[in-house]
N, C-alpha and C positions, 0 to 999 in steps of 0.2 A: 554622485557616487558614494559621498559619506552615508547620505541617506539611506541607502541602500543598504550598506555595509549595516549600521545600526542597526534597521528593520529586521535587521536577518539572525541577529547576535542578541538581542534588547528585547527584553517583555516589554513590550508599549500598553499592554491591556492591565489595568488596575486590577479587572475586575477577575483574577485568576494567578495563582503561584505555579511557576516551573514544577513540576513533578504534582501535580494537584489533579486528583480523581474526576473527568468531566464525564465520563460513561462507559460503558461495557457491550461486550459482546459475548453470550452464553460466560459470564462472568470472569471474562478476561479485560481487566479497566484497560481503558485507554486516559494515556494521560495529557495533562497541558504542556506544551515545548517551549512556550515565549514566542521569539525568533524562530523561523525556520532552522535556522543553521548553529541554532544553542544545540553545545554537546555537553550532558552531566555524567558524562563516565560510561561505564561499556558492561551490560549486562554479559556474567558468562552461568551456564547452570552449574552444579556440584561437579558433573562428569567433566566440565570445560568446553562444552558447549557455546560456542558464543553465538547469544540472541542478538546482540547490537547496543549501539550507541545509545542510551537511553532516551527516552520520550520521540528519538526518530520515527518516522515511517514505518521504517524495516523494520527496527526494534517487535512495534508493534505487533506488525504480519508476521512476524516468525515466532517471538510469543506467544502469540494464539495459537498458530498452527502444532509448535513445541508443547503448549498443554494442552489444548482442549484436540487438536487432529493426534497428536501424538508421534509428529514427523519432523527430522532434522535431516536439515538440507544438506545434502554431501557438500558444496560448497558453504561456509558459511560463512564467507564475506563476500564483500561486492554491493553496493549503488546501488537504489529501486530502480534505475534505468536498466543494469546489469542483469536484473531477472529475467527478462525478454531475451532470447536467442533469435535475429531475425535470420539463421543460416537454417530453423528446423520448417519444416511444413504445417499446415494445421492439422491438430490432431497429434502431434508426434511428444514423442516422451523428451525431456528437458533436461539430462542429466547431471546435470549442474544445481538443479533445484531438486531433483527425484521427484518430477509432477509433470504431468501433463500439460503441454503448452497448445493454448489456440489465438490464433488473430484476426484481429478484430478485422474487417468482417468475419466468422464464423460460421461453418455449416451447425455449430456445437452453440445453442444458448445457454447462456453464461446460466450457473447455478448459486444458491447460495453456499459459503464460505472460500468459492475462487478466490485469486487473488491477482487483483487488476492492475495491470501494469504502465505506469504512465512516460510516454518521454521528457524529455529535460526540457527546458524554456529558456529564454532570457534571464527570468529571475532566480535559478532553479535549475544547476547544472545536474544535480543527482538524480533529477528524476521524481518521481512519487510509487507508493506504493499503497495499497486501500484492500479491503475485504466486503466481497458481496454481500449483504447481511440482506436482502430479501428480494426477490426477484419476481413477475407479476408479464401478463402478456405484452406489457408497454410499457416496461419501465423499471428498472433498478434502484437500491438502496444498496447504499456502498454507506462503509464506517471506516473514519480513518486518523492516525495521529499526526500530529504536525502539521495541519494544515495552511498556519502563520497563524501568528497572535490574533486576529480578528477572524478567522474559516471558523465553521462548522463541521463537529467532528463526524456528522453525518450529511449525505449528500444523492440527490436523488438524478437520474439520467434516462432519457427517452432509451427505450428498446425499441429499433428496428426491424422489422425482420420482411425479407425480399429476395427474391429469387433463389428462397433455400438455404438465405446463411441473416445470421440475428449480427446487428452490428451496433454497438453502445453509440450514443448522438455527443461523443467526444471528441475534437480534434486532436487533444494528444495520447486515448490511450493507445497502446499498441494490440492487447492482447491481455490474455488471464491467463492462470495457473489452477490446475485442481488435481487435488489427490485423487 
């Protein structure tokens, strides 16, 4: 259990500082987190807008979306697990996020700049959150922060598609989001 606790809290990777530039998305950086569960203070924009906990998941997704989509979420707090509403249909508006929600499976294949929504784990009560950053007949490229001290801030997944609906080859996402 300490382990755990550590892992979650503790940069174990030498090879990278907290708050340190690992890549970008249409030139929104993604940054290094340590721990999953390291928090260095709480992004808000000028108007008060709050992007999130820094270097989190969310953080990320909603800074990109905040500069380069140019949308802010009626709600804007809540857990990457909290973006998913499982009470809406696919296809139906998300009002909680102002986005369009679909689930995985899909009649709707995923697009680039969705934002993919993951459930919680054992290790990972929050949940995850990631942005499609390219998408192809068989397969996804997702970009994401906080992955844990040793993830890839980029990540690829089979694209399914079968009797009419595209469904990502991931056991925990739920669903995407898109303007």
């Amino acid at each position: 259990m300490i382990g755990i606790f550590v892992s979650k809290k503790v940069n174990l990777n030498p090879n990278y500082k907290v708050g340190q530039k690992i890549d970008s998305l249409n030139g929104i950086a993604v940054y290094y987190n340590g721990g999953v569960g390291n928090v260095a203070g709480r992004e808000i924009t000028k108007d008060g807008y709050n992007i999130g906990l820094k270097y989190q998941c969310v953080e990320f997704v909603k800074r990109y979306y905040f500069k380069e989509l140019h949308h802010k979420m009626p709600d804007s707090y809540g857990n990457a697990k909290d973006f998913f509403n499982s009470n809406l249909q696919d296809g139906a508006f998300n009002n909680q996020r102002g986005l369009k929600q679909y689930i995985n499976p899909s009649t709707s294949k995923p697009q680039v700049n969705d934002i993919i929504i993951y459930s919680s784990s054992v290790f990972n009560k929050y949940g995850h959150v990631s942005i499609v950053s390219e998408v192809n007949e068989n397969r996804i490229e997702i970009i994401q922060q906080n992955p844990g001290p040793f993830g890839n801030s980029r990540e690829n997944y089979k694209l399914i598609e079968k009797n009419g609906k595209w469904r990502i080859d991931h056991d925990r996402i739920l669903g995407w989001l898109r303007k």
